[in-house]
Each structure stands twice: as C-alpha cells, then as structure tokens.
C-alpha positions in Angstrom: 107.2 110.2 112.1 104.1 111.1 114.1 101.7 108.0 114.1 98.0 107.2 115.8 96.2 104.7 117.1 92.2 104.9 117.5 90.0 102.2 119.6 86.4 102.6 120.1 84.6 100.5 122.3 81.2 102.4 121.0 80.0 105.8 120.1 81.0 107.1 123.4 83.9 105.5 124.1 86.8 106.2 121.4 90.5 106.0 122.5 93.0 108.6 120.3 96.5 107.6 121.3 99.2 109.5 119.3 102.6 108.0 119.0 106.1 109.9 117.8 109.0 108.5 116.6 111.1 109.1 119.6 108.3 106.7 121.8 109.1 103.6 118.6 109.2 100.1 120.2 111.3 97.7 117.7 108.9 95.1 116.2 110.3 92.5 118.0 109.8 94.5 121.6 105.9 94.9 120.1 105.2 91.5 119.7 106.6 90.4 123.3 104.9 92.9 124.5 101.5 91.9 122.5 102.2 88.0 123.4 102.2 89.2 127.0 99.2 91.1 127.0 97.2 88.6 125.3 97.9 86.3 127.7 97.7 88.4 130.9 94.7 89.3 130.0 93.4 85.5 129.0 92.5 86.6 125.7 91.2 84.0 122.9 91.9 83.7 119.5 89.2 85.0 117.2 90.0 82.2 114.9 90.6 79.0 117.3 91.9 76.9 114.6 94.9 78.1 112.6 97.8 80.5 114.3 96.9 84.2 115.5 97.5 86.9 113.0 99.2 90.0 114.5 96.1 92.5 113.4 94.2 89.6 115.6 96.4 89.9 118.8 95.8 93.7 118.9 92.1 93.4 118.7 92.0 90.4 121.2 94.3 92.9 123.5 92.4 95.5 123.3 89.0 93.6 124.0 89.9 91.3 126.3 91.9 94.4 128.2 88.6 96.8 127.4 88.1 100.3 128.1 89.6 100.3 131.7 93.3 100.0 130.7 93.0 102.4 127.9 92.3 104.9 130.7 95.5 104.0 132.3 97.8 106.4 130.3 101.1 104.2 130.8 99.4 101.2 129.3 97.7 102.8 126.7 100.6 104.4 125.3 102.8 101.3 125.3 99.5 99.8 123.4 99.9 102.0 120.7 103.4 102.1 120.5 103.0 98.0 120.2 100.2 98.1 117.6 101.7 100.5 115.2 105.8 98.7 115.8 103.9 95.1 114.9 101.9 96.0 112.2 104.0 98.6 110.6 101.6 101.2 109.8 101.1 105.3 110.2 97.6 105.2 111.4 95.1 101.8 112.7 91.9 102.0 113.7 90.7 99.2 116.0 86.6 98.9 116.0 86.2 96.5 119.5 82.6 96.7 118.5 82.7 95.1 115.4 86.2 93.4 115.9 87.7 94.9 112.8 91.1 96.6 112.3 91.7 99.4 109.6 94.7 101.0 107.9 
C-alpha cells in the first residue's frame, strides 16, 4: 500500500513525503517515535488542558521541528512513516500554517 504525507509551511514551502508498505512502522513504534519528537523538540500542546490527541502530536512535531528537519531526508521519512502508522490513514495533509490536519 503506497501512502503520502504532505506538510506546507506556506505557499512555497510544501513537503511531499511518499511512504510504501515495506517502510510501515507498527503503531506502537509511531507513537514512541511521535512522544519523542514532541518532546525533543519542546513542543506544546495546542490544547493545554485535556490530553494530546494523536492528529495534535503530528502537527505540534512538525511545527515545533519546522521546515529545517523536513529537509533532512532521514527524519522526514521516519515523520511520515510515524504520521500515517499513528493515525492510520492512506493520505494526511498537515497545514503548519493554519495548524489543521486532513484525511
């Protein structure tokens, strides 16, 4: 199953990350891997009151981590690899901008 990951930052700067099935992370593995990011990168909750939805980690991630690290290949991959494992879906779109998260 091919699967794809898009961040934009703005207009100019949109990240296409494609993902195949042989590259899966368990969903387990994706949300270690999300809980360590979010904190490595001293990301805040969108929503301080109340716990941190999973859709809310990846944004927060990708924010707080911003458009450096999605020029790192490595980390960018195991970001989309992460983001499609935890929130089980083919194809997310993550709007930094406007800190929203498609399907």
């Amino acid at each position: 199953m091919h699967s794809e990951v898009n961040v934009a930052f703005n207009e100019e700067q949109i990240f296409r990350l494609a993902v195949t099935a042989g590259e899966a992370m368990t969903s387990q593995a994706a949300r270690d891997w999300l809980d360590h990011e979010f904190v490595q990168h001293g990301a805040q909750p969108i929503n301080p009151v109340g716990k941190v939805l999973l859709a809310d980690k990846v944004l927060c991630v990708a924010r707080d981590a911003g458009p450096e690290a999605f020029q790192n290949r490595d980390w960018a991959q195991a970001f989309a690899q992460a983001t499609v494992a935890a929130l089980g879906r083919a194809v997310v779109r993550i709007d930094v901008a406007s800190m929203t998260v498609a399907y």
